[in-house]
C-alpha positions in Angstrom: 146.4 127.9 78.6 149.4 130.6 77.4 152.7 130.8 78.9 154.9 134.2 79.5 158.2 134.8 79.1 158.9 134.1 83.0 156.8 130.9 82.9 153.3 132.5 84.5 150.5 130.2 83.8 146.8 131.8 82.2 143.6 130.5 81.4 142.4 132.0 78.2 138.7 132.7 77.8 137.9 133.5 74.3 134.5 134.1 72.7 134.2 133.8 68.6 131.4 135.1 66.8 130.5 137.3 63.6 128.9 140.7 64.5 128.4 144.3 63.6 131.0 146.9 64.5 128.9 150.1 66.5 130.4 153.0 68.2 134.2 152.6 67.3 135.7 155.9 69.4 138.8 156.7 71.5 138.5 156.9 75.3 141.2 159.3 76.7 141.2 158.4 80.2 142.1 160.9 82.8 144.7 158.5 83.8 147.0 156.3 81.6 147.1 156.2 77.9 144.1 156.7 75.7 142.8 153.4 74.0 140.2 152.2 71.2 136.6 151.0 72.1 133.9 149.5 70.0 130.9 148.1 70.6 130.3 144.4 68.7 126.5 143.5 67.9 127.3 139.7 67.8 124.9 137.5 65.8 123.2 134.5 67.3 120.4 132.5 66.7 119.2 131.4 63.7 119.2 132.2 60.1 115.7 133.5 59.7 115.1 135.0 63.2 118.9 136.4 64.2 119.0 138.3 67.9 121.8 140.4 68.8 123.9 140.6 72.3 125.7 143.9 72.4 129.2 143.5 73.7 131.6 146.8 74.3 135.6 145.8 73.7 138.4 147.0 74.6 140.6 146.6 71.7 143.7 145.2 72.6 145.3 143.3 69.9 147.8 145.5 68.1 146.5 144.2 64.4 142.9 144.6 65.8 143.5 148.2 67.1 144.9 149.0 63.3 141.9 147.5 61.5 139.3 148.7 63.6 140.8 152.2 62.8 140.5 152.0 59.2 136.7 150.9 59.6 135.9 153.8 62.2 134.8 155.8 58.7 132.8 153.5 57.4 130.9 153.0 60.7 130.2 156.7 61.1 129.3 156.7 57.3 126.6 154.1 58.7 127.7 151.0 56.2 127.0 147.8 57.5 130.4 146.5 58.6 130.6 142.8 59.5 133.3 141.0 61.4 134.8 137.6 62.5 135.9 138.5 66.2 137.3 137.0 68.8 137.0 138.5 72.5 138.8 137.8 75.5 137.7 137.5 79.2 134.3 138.6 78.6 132.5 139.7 82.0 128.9 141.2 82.8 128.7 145.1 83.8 126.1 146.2 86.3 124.8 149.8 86.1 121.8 151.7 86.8 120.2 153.9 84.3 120.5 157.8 85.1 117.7 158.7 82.7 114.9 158.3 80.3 112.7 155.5 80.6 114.1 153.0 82.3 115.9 155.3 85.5 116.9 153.6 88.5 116.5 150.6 86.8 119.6 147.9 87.3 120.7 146.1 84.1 123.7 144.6 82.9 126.0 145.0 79.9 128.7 142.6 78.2 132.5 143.4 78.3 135.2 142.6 76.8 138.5 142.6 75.5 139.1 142.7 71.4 141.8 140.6 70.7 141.7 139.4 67.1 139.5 140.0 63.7 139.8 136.9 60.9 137.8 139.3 58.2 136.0 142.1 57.2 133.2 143.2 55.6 131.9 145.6 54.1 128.6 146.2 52.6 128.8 142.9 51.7 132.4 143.1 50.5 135.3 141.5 51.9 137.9 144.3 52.7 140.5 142.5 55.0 141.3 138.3 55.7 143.6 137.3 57.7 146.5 135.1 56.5 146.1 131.7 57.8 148.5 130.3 60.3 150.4 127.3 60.3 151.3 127.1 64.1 150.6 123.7 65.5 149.8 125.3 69.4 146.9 124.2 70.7 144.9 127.5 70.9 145.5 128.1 67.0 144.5 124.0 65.3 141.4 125.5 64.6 142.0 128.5 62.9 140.9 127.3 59.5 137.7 127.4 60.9 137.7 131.1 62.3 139.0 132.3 59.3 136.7 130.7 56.7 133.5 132.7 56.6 130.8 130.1 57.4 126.8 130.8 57.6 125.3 127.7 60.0 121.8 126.7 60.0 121.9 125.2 63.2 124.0 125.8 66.6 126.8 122.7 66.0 127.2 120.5 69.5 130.0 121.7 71.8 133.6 120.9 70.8 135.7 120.3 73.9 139.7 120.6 72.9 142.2 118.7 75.3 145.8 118.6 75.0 147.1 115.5 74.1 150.3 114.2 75.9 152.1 110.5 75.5 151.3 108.6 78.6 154.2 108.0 80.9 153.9 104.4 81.5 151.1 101.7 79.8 149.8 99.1 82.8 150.3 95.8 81.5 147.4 94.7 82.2 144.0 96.5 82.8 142.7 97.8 85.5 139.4 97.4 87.2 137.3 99.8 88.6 136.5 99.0 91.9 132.8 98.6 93.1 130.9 101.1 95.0 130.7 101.0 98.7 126.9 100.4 100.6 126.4 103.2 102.9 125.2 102.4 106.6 122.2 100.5 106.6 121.9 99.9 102.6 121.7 96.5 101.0 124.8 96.3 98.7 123.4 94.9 95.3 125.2 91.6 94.0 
């Protein structure tokens, strides 16, 4: 959760992954300002048999919108340009296909907001890192781990982070949980 200047409470939904950048252009809405887009083929899986899920970003982080600029050559030169990301409020896109094989059918595609890159790649070759950040907020205490290139074998378990606050008062004593009550007609077990 992230606070504004005038105290407005949000949930953050980020999604981190490593991917391929596709399709980096500039949209020039009729309305409002014109804005980068790029389309992320995010890795998952495992090693030997890796599957891709095709996610089209916004990008909205100013240092994102600057680096994915200086890789929009390489990406039309068709190099192979590999990424840490992380997106933000991802949500599902319904459409309909207009032609080819697949018209009138419904499908849905990924979407989401680009907010950050830890590194770049490419061709193998690291191009850009991020500097590491010593902020002790709750949304950055693992960012050693985002920014340090890692190739997993395995899917790790689910890390669930909490914020951690002193508790107000300690009971002297502890408490007990109180036993279940028998519904209407059921034996209650001794």
């Amino acid at each position: 959760m992230s606070n504004s200047t005038n105290d407005t409470k949000y949930f953050d939904l980020h999604t981190v992954g490593i991917g391929y950048l596709n399709r980096i252009r500039e949209v020039k809405p009729r309305k409002g300002d014109p804005f980068m887009a790029v389309t992320i083929a995010a890795l998952k899986g495992s090693k030997d048999s890796v599957e891709y899920s095709y996610i089209d970003c916004n990008v909205v982080g100013a240092e994102a919108d600057k680096l994915i600029r200086r890789c929009q050559e390489a990406v039309g030169a068709g190099k192979k340009v590999l990424v840490h990301f992380r997106i933000g409020d991802m949500w599902a896109d319904v459409f309909t296909y207009s032609s080819g094989a697949k018209q009138g059918q419904t499908s849905a595609s990924l979407k989401g907001r680009l907010l950050y890159l830890s590194w770049i790649k490419v061709e193998g070759e690291y191009v850009y890192q991020a500097p590491q950040k010593e902020e002790a907020s709750a949304s950055s205490e693992s960012t050693a781990s985002e920014t340090a290139p890692v190739v997993q074998s395995e899917a790790p378990a689910p890390v669930e982070q909490f914020e951690t606050a002193a508790p107000a008062a300690t009971p002297s004593k502890p408490t007990r949980a109180k036993p279940a009550r028998a519904g209407k007609g059921d034996k209650q077990a001794a």
